[in-house]
C-alpha positions as CSV (number, residue, x, y, z in Angstrom):
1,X,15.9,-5.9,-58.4
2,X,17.0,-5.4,-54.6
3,X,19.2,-8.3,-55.5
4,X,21.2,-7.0,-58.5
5,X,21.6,-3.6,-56.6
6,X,23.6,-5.7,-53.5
7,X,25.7,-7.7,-55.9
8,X,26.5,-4.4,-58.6
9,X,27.1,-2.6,-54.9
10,X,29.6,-5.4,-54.0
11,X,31.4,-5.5,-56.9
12,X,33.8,-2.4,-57.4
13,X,36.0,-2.2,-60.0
14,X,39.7,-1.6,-59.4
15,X,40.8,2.1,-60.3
16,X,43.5,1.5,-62.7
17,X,46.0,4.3,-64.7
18,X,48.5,4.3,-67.2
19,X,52.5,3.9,-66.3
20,X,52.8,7.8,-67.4
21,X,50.1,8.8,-65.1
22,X,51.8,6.6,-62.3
23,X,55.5,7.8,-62.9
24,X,54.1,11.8,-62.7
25,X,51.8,11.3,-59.7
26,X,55.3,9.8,-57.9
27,X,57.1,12.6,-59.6
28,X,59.5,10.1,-61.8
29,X,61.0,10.0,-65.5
30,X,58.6,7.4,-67.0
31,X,61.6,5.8,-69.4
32,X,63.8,5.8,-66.1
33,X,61.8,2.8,-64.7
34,X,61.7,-0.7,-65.0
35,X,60.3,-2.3,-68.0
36,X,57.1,-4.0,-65.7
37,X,56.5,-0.8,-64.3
38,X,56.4,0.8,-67.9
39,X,54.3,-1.7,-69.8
40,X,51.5,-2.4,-67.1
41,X,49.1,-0.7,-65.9
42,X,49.1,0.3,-62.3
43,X,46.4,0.2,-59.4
44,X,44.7,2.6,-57.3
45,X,46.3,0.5,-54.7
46,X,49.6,-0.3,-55.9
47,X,50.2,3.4,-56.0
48,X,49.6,3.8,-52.6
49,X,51.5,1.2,-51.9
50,X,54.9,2.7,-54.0
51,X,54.2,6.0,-52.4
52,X,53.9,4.7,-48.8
53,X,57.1,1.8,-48.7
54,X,58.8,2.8,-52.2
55,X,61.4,0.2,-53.7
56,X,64.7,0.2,-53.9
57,X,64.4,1.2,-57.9
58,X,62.2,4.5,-57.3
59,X,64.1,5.0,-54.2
60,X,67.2,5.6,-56.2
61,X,65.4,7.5,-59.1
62,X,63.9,9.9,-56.5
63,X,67.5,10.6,-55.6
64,X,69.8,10.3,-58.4
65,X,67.2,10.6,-61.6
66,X,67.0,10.9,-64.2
67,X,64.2,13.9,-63.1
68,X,60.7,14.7,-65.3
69,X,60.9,18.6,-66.1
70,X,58.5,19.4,-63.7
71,X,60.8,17.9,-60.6
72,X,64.3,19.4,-62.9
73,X,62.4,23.2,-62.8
74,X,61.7,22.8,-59.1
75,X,65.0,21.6,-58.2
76,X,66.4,24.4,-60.3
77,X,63.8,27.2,-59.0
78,X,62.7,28.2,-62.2
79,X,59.2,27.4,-64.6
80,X,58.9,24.6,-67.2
81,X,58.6,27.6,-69.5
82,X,62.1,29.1,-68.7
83,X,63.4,25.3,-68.8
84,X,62.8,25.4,-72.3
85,X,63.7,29.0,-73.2
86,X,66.9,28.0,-71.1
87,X,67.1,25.5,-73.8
88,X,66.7,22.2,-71.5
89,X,64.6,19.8,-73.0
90,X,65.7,16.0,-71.8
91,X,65.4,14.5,-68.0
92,X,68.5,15.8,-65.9
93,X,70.2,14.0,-63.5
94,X,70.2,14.9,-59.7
95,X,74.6,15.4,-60.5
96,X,73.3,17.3,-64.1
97,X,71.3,20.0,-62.0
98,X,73.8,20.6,-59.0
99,X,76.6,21.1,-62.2
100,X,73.8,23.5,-63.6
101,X,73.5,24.9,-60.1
102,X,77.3,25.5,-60.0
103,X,77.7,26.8,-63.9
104,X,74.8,29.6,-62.3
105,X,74.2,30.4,-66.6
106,X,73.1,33.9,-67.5
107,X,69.6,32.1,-68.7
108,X,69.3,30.3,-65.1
109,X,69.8,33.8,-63.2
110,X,67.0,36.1,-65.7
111,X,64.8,32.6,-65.2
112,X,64.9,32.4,-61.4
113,X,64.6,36.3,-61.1
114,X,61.5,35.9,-63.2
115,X,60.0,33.2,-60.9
116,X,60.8,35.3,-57.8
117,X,58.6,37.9,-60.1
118,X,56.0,36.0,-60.7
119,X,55.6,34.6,-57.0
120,X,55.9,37.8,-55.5
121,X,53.0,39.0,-58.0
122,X,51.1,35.8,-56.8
123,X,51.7,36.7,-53.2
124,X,50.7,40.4,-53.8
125,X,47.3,39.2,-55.3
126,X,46.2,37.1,-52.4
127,X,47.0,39.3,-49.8
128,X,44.8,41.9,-52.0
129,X,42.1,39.4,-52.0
130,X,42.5,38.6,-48.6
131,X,42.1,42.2,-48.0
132,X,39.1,42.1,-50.1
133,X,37.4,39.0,-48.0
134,X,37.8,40.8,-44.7
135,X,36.7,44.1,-46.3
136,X,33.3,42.4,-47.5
137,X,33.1,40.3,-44.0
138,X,33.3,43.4,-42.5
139,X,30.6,45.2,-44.6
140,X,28.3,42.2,-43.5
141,X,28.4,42.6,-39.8
């Protein structure tokens, strides 16, 4: 019994995801990389590996895209919500969100101006709770 225990111990399976879960962990367009990359599956390690000494190929995509919607709303300082409502729906390109940047649409204005919103709330909250914390800290002593 001790035996089986040492060898199930010894043996630990390799953490693998899928390429999706790969490309949004290192915050890519999954069609925007190489085929090998799509149709494997990628290692616990090899992540790690990407993130730490990334190639050429997701050197360039980090810079140039084409960007997921998560990194395009980021870059453009709005939600993935008011993406959409804005009415963009496909990867943009890093040159695609400076032109965006530059146009400054009426929908990229009310969208960033509701972001500021809603962080500002979100700040508000936790200092309130923070407030709240030291309040019941100081109840305690």
């Amino acid at each position: 019994m001790l035996d089986t225990l040492d060898t199930m111990s010894s043996h630990q399976t390799t953490q693998t995801m899928k390429p999706a879960t790969a490309a949004k962990k290192l915050g890519v367009y999954l069609e925007a990389t190489p085929a090998e990359f799509r149709e494997g599956v990628v290692s616990r390690a090899e992540l790690n590996a990407l993130q730490a000494d990334p190639p050429e190929w997701l050197q360039e995509l980090r810079r140039s895209g084409p960007h997921p919607r998560p990194v395009v709303a980021a870059k453009l300082g709005v939600s993935i919500a008011g993406l959409a409502r804005g009415g963009v729906t496909e990867a943009l390109t890093t040159e695609q969100i400076e032109a965006l940047k530059a146009d400054d649409p009426e929908w990229l204005r009310r969208e960033r101006a509701t972001q500021a919103e809603v962080r500002k709330e979100a700040d508000r909250i936790e200092e309130k709770n923070a407030e709240r914390a030291a309040q019941s800290g100081d109840a305690r002593s």
